[in-house]
matplotlib code that plots the C-alpha trace (Angstrom):
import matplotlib.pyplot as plt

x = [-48.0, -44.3, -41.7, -41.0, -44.5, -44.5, -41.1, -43.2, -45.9, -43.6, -41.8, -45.0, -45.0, -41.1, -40.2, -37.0, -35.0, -31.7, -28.0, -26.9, -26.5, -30.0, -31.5, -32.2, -35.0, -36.3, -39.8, -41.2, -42.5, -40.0, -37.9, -39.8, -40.9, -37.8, -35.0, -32.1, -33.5, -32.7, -29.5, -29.2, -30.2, -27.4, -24.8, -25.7, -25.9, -22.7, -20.6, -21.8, -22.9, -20.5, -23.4, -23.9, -26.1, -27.2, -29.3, -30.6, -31.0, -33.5, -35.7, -39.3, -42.2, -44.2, -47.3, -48.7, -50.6, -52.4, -53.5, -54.9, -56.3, -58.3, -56.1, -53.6, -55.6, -54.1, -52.8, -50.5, -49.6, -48.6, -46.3, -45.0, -43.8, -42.6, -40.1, -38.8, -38.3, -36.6, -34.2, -32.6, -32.7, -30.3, -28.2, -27.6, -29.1, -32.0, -33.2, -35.8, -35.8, -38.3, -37.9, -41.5, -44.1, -47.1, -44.3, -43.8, -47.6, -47.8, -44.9, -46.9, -50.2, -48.3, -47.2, -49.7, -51.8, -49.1, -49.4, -53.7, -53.9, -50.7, -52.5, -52.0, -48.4, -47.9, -50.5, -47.6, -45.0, -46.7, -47.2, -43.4, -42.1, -44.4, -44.3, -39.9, -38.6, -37.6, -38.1, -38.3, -38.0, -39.4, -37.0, -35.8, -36.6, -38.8, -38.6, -39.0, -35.8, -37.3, -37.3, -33.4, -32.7, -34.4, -32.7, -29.3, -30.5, -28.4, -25.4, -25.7, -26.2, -23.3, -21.5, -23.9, -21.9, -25.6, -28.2, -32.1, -31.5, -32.1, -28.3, -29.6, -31.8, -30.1, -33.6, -34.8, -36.4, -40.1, -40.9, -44.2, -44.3, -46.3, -46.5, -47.8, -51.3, -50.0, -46.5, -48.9, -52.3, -52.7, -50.5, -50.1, -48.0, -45.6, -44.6, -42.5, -45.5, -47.8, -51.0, -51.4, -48.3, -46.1, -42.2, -40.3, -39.7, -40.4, -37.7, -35.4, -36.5, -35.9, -32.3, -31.2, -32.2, -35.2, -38.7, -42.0, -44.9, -48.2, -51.7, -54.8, -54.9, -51.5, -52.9, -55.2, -54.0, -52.2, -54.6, -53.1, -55.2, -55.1, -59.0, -59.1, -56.1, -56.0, -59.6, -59.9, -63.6, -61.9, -59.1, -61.1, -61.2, -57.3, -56.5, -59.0, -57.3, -54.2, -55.7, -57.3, -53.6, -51.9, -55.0, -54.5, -50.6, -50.4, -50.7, -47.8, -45.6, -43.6, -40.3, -40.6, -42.5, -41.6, -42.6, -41.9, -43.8, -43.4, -46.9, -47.3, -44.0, -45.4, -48.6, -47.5, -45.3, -47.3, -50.6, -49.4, -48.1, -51.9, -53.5, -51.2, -52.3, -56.1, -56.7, -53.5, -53.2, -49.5, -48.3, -45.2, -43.1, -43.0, -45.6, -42.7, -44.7, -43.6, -41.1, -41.7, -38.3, -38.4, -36.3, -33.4, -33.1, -33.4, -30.6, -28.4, -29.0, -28.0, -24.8, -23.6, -24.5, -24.6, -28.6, -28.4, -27.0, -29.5, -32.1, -33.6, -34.3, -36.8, -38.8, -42.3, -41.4, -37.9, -36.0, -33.4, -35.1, -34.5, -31.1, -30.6, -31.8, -29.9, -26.7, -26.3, -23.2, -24.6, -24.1, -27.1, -25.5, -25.8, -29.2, -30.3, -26.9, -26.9, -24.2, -21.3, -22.4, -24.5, -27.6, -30.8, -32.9, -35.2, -39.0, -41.8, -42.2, -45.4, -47.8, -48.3, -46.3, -42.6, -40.0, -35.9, -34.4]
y = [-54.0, -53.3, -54.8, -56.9, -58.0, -59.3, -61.3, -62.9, -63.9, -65.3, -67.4, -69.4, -70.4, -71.9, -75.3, -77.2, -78.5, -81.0, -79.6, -82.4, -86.5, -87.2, -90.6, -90.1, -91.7, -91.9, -92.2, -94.7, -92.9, -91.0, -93.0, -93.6, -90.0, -88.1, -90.5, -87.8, -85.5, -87.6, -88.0, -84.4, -84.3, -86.3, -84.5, -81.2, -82.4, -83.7, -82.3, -78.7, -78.5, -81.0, -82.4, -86.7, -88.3, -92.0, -94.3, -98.0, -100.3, -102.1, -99.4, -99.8, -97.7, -95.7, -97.5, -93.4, -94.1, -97.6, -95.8, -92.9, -94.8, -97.2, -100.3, -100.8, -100.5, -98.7, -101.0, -102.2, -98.3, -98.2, -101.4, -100.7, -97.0, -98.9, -101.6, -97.9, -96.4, -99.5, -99.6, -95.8, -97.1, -99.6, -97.2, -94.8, -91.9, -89.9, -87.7, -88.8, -87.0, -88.5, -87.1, -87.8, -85.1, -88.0, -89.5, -86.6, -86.5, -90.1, -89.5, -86.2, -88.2, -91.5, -88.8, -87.8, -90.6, -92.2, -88.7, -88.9, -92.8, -94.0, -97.5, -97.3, -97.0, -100.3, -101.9, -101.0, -102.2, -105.5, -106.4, -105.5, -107.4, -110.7, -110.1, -109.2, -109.4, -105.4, -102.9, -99.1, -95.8, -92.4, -89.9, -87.1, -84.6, -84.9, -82.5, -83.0, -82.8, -79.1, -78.2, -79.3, -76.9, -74.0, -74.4, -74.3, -72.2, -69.5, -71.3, -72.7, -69.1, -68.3, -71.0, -70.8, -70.7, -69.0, -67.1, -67.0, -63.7, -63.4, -63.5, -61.4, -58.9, -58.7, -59.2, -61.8, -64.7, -65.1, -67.8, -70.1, -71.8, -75.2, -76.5, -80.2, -80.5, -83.3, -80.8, -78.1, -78.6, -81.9, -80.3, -76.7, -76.6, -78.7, -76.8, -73.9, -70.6, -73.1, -73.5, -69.9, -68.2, -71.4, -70.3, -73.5, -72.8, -68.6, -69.0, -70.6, -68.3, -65.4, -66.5, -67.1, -64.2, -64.9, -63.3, -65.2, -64.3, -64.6, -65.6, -65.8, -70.0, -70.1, -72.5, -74.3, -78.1, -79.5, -81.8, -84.9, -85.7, -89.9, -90.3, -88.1, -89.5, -92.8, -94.0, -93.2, -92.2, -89.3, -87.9, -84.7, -83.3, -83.8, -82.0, -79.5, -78.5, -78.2, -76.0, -73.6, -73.0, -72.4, -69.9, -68.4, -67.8, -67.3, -63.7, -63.3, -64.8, -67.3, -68.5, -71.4, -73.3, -74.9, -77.5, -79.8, -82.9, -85.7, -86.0, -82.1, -82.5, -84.6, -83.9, -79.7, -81.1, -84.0, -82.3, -79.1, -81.8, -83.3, -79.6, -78.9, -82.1, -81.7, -77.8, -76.5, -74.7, -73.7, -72.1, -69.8, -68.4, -69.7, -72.6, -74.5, -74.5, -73.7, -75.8, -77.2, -77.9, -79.8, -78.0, -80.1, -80.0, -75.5, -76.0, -78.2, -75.9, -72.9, -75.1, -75.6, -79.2, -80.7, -80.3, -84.1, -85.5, -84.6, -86.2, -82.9, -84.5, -86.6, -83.5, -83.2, -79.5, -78.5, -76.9, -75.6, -72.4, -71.8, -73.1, -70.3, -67.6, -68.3, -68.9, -72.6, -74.1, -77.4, -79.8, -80.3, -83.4, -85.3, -84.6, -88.8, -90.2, -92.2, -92.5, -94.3, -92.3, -94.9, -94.0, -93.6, -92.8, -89.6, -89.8, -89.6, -85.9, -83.8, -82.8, -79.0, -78.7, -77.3, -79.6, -79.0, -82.4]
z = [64.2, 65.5, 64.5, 67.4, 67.6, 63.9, 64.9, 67.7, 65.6, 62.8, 65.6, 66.1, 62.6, 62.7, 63.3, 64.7, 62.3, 63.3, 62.5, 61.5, 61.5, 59.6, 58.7, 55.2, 53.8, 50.6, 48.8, 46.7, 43.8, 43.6, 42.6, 39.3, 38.5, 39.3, 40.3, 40.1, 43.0, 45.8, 44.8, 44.1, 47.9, 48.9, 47.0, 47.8, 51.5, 51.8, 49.3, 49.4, 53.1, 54.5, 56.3, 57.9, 56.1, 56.5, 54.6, 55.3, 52.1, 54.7, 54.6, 52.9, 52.0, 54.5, 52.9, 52.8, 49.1, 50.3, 53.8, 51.9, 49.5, 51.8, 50.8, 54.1, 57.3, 60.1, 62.2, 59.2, 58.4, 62.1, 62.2, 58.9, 60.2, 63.9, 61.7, 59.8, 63.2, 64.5, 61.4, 62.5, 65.9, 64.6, 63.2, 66.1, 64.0, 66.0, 63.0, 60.5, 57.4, 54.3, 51.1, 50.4, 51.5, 51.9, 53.9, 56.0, 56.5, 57.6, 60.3, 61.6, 61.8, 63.2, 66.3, 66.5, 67.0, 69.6, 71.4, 72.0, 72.2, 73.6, 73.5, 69.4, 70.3, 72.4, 70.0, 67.2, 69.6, 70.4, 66.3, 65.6, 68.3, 66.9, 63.8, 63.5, 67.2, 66.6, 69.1, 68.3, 69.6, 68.1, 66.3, 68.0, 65.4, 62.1, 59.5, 55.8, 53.3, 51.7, 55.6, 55.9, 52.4, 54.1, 57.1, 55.1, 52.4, 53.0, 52.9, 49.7, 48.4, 49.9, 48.0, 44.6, 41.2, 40.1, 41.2, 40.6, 38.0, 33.7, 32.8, 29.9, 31.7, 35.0, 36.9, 39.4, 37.7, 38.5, 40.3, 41.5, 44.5, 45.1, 48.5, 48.5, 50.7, 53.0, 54.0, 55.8, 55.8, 57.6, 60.7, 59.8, 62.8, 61.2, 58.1, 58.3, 57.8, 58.5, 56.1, 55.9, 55.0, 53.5, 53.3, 53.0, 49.4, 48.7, 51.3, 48.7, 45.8, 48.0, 49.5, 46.3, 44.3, 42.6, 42.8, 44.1, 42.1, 43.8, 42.7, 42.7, 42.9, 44.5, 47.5, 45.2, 45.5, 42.2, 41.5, 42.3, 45.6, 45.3, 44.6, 42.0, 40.1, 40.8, 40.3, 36.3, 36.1, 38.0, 36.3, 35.3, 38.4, 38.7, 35.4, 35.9, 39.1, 37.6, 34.6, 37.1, 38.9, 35.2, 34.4, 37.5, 37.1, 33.6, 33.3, 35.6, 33.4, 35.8, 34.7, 36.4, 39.4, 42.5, 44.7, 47.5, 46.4, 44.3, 43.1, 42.5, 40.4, 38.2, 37.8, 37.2, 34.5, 32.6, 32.6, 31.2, 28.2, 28.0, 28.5, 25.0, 23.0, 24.2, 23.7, 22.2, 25.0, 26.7, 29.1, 29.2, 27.1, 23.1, 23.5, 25.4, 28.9, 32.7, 34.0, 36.6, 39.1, 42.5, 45.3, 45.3, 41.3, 42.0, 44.3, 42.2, 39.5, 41.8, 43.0, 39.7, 38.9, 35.3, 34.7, 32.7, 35.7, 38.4, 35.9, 34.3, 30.6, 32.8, 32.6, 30.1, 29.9, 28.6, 31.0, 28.3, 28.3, 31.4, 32.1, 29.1, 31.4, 34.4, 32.3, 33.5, 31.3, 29.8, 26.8, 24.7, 22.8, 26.4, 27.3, 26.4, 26.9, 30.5, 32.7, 30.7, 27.8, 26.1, 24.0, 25.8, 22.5, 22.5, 23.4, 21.2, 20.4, 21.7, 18.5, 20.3, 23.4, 22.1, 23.3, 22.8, 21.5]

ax = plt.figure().add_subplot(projection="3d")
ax.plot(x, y, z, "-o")
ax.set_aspect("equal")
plt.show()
């Protein structure tokens, strides 16, 4: 294929993405797994990028985990989004941009819906003017916050205190990418590469000087997938899942992985922990495991932020061994001390999993 021609077909998998002035708005579970990211987000956002960022206190839940899981019907999903809608309506912001990728998914599918049966639309508007006296109108443009760090990812290299490389070695750390199931292949139109040829985060390993490894199991799903997690009798599929992905990568020796969703975080992190104390089994180097970094935490890092203060000790996996690589200037005496410096005590330590106190 020419040149030209292979630009055209790359265009089709591209997405638009707002300059500016976004509606920030965050997820509910993230805020209990990994509550410095978000506000990593914001920082790098507007103190790196310079960029208008809003927020509403007022905002709640999507209700994403109840729809999928059978528990909120759809008429509620719909109203619940319509009163979120209403809220940036309020604010004179036009750009709706959820941190949460299940989020993301239920704002795709909400669209949608409202595109093929308009009638679901006014039925949404009818039970939010009854139920609130609010009124509504649809954003402008969606995108999802790993789309806005693309978008901008070469600007923060061009600002980065440090690159993806081994400080020691001088080579491009290896990297895994993890794209969460509900970012792509829901609406593969609406991730950027679609479900085929996912870029939203190689895009950030690349751009900032790191190398993406791939894999055999590299689109294989985390393991998180709500049924298989949250109903107990099924939590061996779930870990299983993950297992297969750190087989599959393991020979490549990844320095670290990826990803773009809060439950494939977690679950990429805490089951290599479980994988340890069940089978002695770990990954990576020194039978400390892979970690395991969300985007905005590989960004921070890259921007030069304190690792303790964008949350990082939160991590089941020390990421010391990799802060060491990259050459990221830290304090190891402040890795459980909160924000005024108080003591947050350590955890209780893993029996096979290596972890740096």
């Amino acid at each position: 294929m020419k040149f030209d021609g292979k630009r055209k077909v790359w265009s089709d998998y591209q997405k638009e993405i707002a300059d500016d002035k976004f509606y920030y708005v965050r997820s509910c579970i993230r805020q209990n797994i990994w509550p410095g990211s978000e506000n990593t987000y914001l920082r790098v956002m507007r103190d790196v990028l310079g960029k208008d960022v809003y927020e509403s206190e007022h905002h709640t839940t999507c209700t994403g985990i109840g729809y999928h899981t059978e528990v909120v019907p759809l008429d509620t999903l719909q109203t619940v989004v319509a009163r979120n809608f209403s809220l940036m309506k309020d604010s004179g912001y036009e750009n709706y941009n959820p941190s949460c990728v299940t989020s993301f998914g239920i704002y795709t599918e909400i669209f949608d819906t409202w595109h093929h049966f308009p009638e679901e639309k006014e039925k949404a508007r009818k039970f939010l003017k009854e139920a609130t006296g609010r009124e509504f109108e649809e954003p402008k443009n969606l995108a999802h916050t790993s789309d806005v760090i693309y978008k901008f990812r070469h600007e923060i290299a061009a600002k980065a205190k440090y690159k993806l490389i081994n400080k020691a070695t001088g080579k491009p750390l290896k990297v895994v990418d993890h794209i969460g199931c509900h970012y792509a292949k829901m609406f593969p139109a609406k991730g950027i590469g679609g479900a085929e040829y996912p870029y939203v985060l190689a895009g950030l390993v690349d751009a900032w000087g790191g190398e993406v490894i791939d894999y055999p199991e590299r689109r294989h799903c985390c393991g998180f997938g709500f049924r298989q997690y949250l109903v107990k009798a099924n939590r061996g599929y779930s870990i299983a899942a993950s297992k297969k992905k750190f087989e599959s990568m393991e020979p490549f020796k990844p320095d670290f992985i990826i990803t773009n969703c809060p439950g494939c975080n977690y679950f990429l992190d805490r089951w290599q922990y479980a994988i340890a104390e069940m089978e002695n089994k770990t990954y990576g180097g020194e039978g400390y495991g892979i970690p395991v970094l969300t985007y905005e935490e590989a960004a921070g890092l890259v921007s030069g932020f304190d690792p303790w203060e964008m949350g990082m000790q939160m991590h089941q996996v020390s990421v010391e061994p990799l802060l060491d690589k990259i050459g990221v200037e830290y304090d190891k005496s402040k890795k459980f001390k909160g924000k005024n410096g108080e003591d947050l005590g350590k955890p209780e330590l893993p029996k096979n999993l290596k972890f740096c106190e």
